[in-house]
C-alpha positions as CSV (number, residue, x, y, z in Angstrom):
1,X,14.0,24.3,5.3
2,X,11.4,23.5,8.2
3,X,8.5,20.5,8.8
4,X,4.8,21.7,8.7
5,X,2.0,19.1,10.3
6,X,-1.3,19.5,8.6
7,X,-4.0,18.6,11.0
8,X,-6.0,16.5,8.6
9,X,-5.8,15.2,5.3
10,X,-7.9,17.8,3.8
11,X,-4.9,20.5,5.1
12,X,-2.4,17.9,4.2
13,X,-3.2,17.3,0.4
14,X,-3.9,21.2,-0.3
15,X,0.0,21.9,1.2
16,X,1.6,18.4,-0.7
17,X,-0.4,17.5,-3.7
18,X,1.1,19.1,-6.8
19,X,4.1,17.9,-5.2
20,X,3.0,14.3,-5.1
21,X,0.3,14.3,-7.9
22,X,3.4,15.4,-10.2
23,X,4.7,11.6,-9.3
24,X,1.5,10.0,-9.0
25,X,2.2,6.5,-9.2
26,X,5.6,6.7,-6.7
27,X,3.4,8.6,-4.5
28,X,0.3,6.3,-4.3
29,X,0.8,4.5,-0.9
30,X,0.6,7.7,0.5
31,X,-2.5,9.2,-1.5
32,X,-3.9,5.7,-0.7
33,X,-3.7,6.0,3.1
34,X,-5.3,9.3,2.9
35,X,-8.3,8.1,1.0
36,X,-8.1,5.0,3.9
37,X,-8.2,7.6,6.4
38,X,-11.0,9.9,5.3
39,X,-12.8,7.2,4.3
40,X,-12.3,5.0,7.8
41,X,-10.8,7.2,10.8
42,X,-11.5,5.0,13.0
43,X,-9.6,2.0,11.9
44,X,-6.0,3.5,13.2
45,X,-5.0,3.7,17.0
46,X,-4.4,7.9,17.0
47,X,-4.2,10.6,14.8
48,X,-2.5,10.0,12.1
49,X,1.3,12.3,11.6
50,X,0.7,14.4,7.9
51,X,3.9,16.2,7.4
52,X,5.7,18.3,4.5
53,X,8.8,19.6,4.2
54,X,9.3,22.9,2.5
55,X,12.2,24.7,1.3
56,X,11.6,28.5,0.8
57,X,8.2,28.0,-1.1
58,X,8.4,25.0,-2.4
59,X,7.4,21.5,-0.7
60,X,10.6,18.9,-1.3
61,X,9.1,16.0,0.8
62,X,5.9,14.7,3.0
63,X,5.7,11.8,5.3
64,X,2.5,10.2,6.8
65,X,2.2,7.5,9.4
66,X,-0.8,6.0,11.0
67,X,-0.3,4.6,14.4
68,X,0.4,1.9,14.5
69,X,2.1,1.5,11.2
70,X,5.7,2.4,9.9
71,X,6.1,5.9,8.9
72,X,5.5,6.2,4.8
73,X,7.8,8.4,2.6
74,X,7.6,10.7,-0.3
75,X,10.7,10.9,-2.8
76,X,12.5,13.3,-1.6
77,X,13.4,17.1,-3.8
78,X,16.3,18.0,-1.3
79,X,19.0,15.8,0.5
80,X,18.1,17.3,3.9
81,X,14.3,16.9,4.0
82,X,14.6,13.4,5.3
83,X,16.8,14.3,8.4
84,X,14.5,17.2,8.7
85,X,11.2,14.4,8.8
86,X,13.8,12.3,11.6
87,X,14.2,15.3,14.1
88,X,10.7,16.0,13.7
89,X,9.6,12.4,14.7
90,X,12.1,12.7,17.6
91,X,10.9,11.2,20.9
92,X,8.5,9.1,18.8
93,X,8.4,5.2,19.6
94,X,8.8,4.2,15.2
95,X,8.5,0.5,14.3
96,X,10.0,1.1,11.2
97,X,9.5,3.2,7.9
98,X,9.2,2.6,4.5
99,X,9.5,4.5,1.0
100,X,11.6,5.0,-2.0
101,X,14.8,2.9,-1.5
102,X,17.1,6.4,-1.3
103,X,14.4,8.1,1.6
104,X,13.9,4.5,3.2
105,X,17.6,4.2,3.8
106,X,18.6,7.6,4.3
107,X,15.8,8.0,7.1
108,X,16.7,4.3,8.4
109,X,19.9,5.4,9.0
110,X,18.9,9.0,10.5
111,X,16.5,7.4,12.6
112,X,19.0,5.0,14.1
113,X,21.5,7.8,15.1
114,X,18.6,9.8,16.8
115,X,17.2,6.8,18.9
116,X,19.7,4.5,19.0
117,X,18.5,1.1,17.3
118,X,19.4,-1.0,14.7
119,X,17.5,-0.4,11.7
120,X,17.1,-4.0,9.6
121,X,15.7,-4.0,6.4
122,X,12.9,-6.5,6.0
123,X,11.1,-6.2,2.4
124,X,11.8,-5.0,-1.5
125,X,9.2,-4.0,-3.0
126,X,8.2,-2.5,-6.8
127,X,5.6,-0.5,-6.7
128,X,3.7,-1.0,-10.7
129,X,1.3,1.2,-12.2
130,X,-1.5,-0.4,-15.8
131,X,-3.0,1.0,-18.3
132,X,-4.6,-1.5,-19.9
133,X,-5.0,-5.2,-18.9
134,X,-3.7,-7.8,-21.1
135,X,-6.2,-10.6,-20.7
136,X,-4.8,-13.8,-19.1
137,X,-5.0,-17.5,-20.6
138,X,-8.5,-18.3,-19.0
139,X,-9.0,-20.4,-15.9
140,X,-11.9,-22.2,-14.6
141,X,-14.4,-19.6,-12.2
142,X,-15.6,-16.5,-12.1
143,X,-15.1,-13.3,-10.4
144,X,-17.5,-12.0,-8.1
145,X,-17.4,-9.1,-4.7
146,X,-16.9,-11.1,-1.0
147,X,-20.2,-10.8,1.1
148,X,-21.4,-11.7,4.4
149,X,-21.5,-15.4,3.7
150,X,-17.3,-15.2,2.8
151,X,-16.3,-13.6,6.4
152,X,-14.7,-17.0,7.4
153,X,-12.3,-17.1,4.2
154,X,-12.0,-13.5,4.0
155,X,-10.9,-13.1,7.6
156,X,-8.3,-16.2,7.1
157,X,-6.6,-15.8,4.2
158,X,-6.0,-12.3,4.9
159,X,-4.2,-13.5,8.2
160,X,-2.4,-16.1,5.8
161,X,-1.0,-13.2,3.7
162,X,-0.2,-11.4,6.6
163,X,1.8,-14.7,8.2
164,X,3.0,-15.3,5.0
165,X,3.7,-11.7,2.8
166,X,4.3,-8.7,5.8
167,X,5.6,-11.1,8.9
168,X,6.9,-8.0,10.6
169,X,3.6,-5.9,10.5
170,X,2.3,-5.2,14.1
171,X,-0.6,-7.2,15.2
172,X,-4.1,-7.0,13.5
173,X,-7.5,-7.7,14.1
174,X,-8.6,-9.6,10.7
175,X,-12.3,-10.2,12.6
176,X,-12.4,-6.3,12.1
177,X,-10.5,-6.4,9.0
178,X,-12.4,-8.9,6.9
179,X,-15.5,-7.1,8.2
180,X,-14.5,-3.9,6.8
181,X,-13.3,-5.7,3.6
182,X,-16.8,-6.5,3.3
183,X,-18.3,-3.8,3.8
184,X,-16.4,-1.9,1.1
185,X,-14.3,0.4,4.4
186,X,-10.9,1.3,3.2
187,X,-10.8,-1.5,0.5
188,X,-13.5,-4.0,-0.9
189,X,-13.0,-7.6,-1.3
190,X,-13.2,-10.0,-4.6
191,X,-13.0,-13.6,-5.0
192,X,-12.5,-15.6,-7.6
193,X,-14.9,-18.4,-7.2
194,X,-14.4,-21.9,-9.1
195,X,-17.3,-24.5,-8.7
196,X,-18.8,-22.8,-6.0
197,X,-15.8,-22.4,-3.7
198,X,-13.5,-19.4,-3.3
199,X,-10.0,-20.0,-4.8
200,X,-8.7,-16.6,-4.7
201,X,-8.8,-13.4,-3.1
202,X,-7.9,-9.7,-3.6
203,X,-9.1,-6.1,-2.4
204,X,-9.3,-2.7,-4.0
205,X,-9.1,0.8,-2.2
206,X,-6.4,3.3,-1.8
207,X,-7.9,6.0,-4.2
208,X,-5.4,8.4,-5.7
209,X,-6.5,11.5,-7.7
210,X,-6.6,9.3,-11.1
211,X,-6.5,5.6,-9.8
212,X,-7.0,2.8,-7.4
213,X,-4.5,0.1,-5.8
214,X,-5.3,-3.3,-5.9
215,X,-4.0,-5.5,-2.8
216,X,-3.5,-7.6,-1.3
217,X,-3.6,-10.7,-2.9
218,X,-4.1,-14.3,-2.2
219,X,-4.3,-18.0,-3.1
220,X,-3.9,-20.9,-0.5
221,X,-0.9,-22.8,-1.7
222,X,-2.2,-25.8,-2.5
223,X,-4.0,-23.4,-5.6
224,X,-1.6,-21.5,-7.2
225,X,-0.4,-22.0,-10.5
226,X,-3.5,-22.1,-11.6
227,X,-4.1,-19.2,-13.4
228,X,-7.1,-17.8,-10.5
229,X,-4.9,-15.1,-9.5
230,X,-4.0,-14.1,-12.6
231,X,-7.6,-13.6,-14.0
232,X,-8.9,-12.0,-10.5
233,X,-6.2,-9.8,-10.2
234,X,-7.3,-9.1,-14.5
235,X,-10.7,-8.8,-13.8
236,X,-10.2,-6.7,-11.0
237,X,-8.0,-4.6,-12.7
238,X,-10.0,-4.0,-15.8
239,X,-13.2,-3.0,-13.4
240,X,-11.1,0.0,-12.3
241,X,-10.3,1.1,-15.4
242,X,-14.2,1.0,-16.6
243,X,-15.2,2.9,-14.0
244,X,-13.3,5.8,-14.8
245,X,-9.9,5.5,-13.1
246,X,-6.8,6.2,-15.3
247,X,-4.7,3.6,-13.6
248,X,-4.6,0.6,-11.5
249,X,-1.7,0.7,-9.0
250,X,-0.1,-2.5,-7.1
251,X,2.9,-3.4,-5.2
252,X,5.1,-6.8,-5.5
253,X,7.7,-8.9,-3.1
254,X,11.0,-8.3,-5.1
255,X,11.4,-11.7,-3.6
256,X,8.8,-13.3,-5.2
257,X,9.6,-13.8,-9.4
258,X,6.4,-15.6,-10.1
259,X,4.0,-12.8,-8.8
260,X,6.2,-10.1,-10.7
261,X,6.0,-12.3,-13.6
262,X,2.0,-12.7,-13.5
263,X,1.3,-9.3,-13.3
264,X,3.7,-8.0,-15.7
265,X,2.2,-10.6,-18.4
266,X,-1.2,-8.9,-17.5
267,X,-0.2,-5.2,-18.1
268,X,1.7,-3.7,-15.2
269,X,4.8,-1.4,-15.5
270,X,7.3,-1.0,-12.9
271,X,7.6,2.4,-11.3
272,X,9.7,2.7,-8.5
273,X,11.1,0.4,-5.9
274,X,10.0,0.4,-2.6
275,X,12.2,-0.3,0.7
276,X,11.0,-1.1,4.1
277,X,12.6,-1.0,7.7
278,X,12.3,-2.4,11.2
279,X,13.4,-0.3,14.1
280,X,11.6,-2.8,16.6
């Protein structure tokens, strides 16, 4: 069993996609991040690692990371491929990994051997795949894409979900963020918009080879539990699906019932749940 690099994504997804394609919706964090990197190269701090494991002829694993971001995981076909992805990584500085709870833990606890921290698990997630959108009760507004004139909220409520949602993330620039939000880089921005002022907020990006992820997604506290996320995160959803794309993928806080809930009630089926670590 041995680790090939690919040196771009092209070279990456030609060794690894029947292997992931074969569990698409598991596996669409890391077609997602490909589409982000061919699509915005720029936006990441070095090259990103594209990696597949291979045992005999067949690929049993893949892991991508984008400096400065946790290294992402595949399932994993062989109980070995994740130590083989951990003494590949070797001498790398990791802030953490994430990926299907068995190849999250098993790598958190390979990686900890090999460089000698303390792995602490900060997040459970469920990653959820829809077919069709179950329209939600109706709320007041209307859905429309961020531009120019919706940098300011943009820019601080993705910050806020940041702060609030992914507290151990590395530092970002959200100037640069809500910029390329804007400009439809990596994901596009939508707002749900009720008398004129922006209530809610959600993006869309992260192509796979037959859908789309939605995320992330936000409403100021003092405007929840009114139904906006609900019918943006609908809306959004059902956009996707008329433009051609088989599925709408998203991910939800294990820890949060009410956003699991929502979007459940709206048409989304759990796949797979999803386990993050912090080596840092």
């Amino acid at each position: 069993m041995r680790v090939e690099r690919s040196a771009n994504v092209r070279a990456f997804l030609e060794r690894t996609g029947s292997f992931l394609v074969a569990r698409e919706a598991e596996h669409n964090l890391i077609f997602g991040i490909c589409s982000s990197i061919e699509a915005d190269p720029t936006a990441y701090e070095a090259p990103p690692y594209l990696a597949s494991v291979v045992h005999g002829d067949r690929v049993v694993g893949a892991a991508i990371r984008t400096p400065p971001w946790r290294v992402v995981l595949s399932l994993m076909d062989h109980p070995g491929a994740v130590h083989r992805i951990a003494g590949d990584l070797a001498g790398q500085d990791l802030p953490g990994v994430v990926g299907p709870v068995e190849s999250s833990a098993a790598f958190a606890e390979a990686w900890s051997r090999e460089a000698g921290v303390t792995a602490r698990l900060t997040t459970n997630e469920r990653a959820f795949q829809l077919r069709t959108v179950n329209p939600p009760r109706a709320a007041p507004g209307e859905l429309r894409r961020a531009g120019p004139s919706d940098r300011t909220v943009v820019r601080d409520w993705a910050e806020a979900f940041v702060r609030e949602a992914l507290p151990h993330d590395p530092p970002q620039d959200f100037e640069d963020m809500a910029d390329r939000w804007i400009r439809g880089l990596g994901r596009t921005a939508y707002l749900w918009v009720d008398g004129g002022r922006p209530v809610s907020l959600t993006c869309v990006g992260g192509l796979t080879p037959h859908g789309i992820r939605i995320g992330p997604v936000y409403t100021p506290p003092e405007l929840r539990g009114r139904g906006y996320a609900s019918n943006l995160v609908a809306g959004v959803s059902r956009m996707q699906l008329d433009a051609g794309h088989e599925y709408v993928f998203l991910f939800t806080d294990l820890a949060n019932p009410t956003s699991n809930r929502i979007y459940q009630a709206i048409g989304y089926e759990p796949v797979n749940d999803i386990d993050a670590y912090d080596f840092r």
